[in-house]
Legacy VTK file of the C-alpha trace (Angstrom):
# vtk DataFile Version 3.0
C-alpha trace
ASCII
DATASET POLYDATA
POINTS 117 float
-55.889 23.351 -39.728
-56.008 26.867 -39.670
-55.632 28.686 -35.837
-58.386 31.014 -34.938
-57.830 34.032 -33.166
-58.796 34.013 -29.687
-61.377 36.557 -28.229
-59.630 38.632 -25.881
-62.700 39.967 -23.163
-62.049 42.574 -20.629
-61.102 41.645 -16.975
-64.632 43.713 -15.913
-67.164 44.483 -18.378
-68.344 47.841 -18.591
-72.075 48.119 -17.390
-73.451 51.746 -18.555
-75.706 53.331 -15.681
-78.423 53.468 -18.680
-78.290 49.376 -19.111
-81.481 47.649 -17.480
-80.393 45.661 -14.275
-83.318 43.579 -15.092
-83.929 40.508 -17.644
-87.187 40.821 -19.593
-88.473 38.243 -16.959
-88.506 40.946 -14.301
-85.480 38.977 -12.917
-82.050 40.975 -12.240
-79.967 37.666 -13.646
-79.821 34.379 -14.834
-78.564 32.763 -11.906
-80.621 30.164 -10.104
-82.267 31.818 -7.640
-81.572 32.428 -4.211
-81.221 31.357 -1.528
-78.311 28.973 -1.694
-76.568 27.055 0.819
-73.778 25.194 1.831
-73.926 21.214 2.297
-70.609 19.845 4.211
-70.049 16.666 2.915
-66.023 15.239 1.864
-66.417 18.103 -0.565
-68.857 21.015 0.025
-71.756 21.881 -1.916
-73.564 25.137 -3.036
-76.939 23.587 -3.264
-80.434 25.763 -3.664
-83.469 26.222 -1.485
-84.952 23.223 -3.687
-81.831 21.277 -3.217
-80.191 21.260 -6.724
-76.666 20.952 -7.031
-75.421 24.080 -8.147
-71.566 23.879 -7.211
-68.622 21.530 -5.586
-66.566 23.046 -4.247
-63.022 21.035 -3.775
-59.993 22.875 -3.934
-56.970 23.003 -1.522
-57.238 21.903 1.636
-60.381 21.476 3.201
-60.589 24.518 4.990
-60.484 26.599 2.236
-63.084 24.478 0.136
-65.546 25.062 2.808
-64.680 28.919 3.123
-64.976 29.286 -0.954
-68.401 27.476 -0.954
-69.362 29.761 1.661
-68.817 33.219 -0.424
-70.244 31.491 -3.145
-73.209 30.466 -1.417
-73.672 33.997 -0.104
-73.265 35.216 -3.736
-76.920 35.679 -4.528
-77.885 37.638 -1.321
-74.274 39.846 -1.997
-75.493 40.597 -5.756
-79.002 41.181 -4.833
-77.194 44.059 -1.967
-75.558 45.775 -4.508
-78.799 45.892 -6.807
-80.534 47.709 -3.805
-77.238 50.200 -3.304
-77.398 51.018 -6.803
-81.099 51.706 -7.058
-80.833 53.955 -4.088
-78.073 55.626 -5.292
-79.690 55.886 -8.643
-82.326 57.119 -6.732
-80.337 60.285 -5.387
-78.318 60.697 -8.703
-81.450 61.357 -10.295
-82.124 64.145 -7.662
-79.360 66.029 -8.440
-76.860 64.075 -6.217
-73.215 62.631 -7.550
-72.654 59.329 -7.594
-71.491 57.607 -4.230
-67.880 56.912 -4.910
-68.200 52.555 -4.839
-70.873 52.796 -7.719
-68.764 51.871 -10.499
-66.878 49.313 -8.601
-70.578 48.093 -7.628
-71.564 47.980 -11.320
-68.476 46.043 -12.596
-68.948 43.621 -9.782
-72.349 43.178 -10.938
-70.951 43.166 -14.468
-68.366 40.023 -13.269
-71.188 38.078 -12.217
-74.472 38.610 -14.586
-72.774 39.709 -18.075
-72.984 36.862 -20.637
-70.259 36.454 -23.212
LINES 1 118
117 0 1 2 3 4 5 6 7 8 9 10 11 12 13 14 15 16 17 18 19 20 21 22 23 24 25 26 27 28 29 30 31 32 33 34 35 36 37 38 39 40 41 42 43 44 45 46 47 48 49 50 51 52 53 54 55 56 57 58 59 60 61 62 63 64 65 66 67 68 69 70 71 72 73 74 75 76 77 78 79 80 81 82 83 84 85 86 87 88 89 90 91 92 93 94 95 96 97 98 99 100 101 102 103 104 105 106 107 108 109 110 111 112 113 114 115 116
């Protein structure tokens, strides 16, 4: 069988100021909406507002599973932040103002966490 060649991506995506931050559902990503929270149980759990399982978290000691599902439960709230930052600073850019210097490491953060491949 013949080997395929595998698709090499880039650590961070590029995400152009001029791409839409929003889906054609008026929503700014795919992910399952916010918020989400934390469940301490043997493992711990990134569970949404309705209760669905969205992550375990079990890795290393137990310490560290609980402090990983608790950036990840925070991860809606944190990408939603740095949609407001860039709108404002958008906002001024289009004013005549530079960029503020974390923009592009604000858009390839949201690029990390919302591009599809």
């Amino acid at each position: 069988m013949p080997k395929s060649n595998p698709v090499i991506l880039p650590k961070y995506p590029v995400f152009p100021k001029s791409a839409p931050r929003k889906f054609s559902n008026g929503k700014r990503s795919a992910i399952t909406p916010g918020p989400w929270r934390m469940a301490r149980k043997p493992e711990a759990e990134i569970l949404s507002e309705s209760g669905q399982l969205i992550a375990l978290c079990k890795c290393g000691y137990r310490l560290e599973h609980y402090a990983n599902a608790r950036i990840m439960a925070a991860a809606p709230d944190l990408l939603e932040c740095l949609h407001r930052a860039l709108d404002e600073n958008d906002a001024m850019h289009n004013q005549g103002f530079p960029d503020a210097g974390w923009a592009k490491e604000a858009r390839m953060a949201i690029a990390k966490a919302t591009v599809l491949y």
